[in-house]
C-alpha positions, 0 to 999 in steps of 0.5 A: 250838315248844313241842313242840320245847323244852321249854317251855310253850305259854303261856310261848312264846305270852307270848315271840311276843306281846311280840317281835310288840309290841316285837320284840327290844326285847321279849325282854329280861328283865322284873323279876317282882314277886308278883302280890300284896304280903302285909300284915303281921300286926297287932302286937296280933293277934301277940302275943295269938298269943305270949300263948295259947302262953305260957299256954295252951301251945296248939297252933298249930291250936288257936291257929288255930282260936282266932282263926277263932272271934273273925273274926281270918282267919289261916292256920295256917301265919301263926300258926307263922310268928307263934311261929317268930319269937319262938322259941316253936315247937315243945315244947321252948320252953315252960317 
């Protein structure tokens, strides 16, 4: 079937299984919740984010790496999200 429609082989094998289990009770749309619920970032963790670009005008990576040395695990990509919502991203926000 797969090579028919196109569609993958483990999304039929998914479709087969549930119609055998349920038959057509089973092929009704299911809700698709992420597989994991993200955390918020800690309140005093955010704003020594907000404090190290004010100040110290670093760099996201630079904020980033700043962090990994003191065990806070976050990615980069959370540290500019961190900046982006209090809008302090990029150059042209700092005095």
């Amino acid at each position: 079937m797969a090579a028919v429609f196109p569609i993958r082989q483990p999304t039929v094998e998914t479709w087969v299984a549930r119609y055998l289990e349920s038959s057509e009770a089973g092929l009704v749309d299911r809700p698709s919740p992420p597989l994991c619920r993200s955390t918020h970032t800690p309140a005093a963790v955010v704003k020594l984010i907000e404090v190290l670009r004010r100040q110290r005008k670093w760099s996201t990576r630079h904020i980033h790496c700043h962090l990994i040395h003191r065990a806070v695990a976050l990615s980069p990509r959370t540290v500019g999200r961190g900046l982006s919502r209090r809008g302090i991203f990029g150059p042209a926000t700092l005095p």
